[in-house]
N, C-alpha and C positions, 0 to 999 in steps of 0.2 A: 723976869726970867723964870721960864717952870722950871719942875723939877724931875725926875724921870727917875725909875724903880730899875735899881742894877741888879747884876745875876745874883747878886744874895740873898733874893727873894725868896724865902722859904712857904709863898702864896698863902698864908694865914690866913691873910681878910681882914686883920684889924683896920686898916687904913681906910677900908674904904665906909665905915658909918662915920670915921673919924672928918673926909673930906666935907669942908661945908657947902661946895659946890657942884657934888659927885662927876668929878673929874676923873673919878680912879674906878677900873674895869677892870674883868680877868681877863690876861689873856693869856697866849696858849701855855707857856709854860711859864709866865709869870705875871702878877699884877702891871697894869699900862697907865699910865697918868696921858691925857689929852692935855697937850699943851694950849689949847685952845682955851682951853676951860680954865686951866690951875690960873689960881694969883698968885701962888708964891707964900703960900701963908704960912706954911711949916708945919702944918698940922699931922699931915701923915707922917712927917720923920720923926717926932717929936715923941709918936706912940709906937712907932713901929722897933720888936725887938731885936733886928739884926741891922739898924741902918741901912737899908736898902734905898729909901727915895734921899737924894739927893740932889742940889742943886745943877741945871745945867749950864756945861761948859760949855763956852762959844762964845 
């Protein structure tokens, strides 16, 4: 299951040197994780300081 970046995104940018498969993009008003791409590894929640990527639900 990826993981998707909520509106608490205050678009930093840490997350994405953080991605070890650059899954993570800007987009327009906030960073986008491609589900395609993520495994699931936890890496950008992990560093990121407002909890913004978080697991998806479904």
């Amino acid at each position: 299951m990826a993981y998707v970046i909520n509106d608490d995104c205050i678009s930093c940018g840490v997350c994405v040197d953080e991605c070890p498969v650059e899954a993570i993009s800007e987009g327009d008003d906030k960073y986008v994780i491609d589900p395609d791409l993520c495994t699931d590894c936890g890496s950008c929640a992990d560093i990121c300081p407002v909890d913004a990527p978080q697991p998806e639900e479904g």
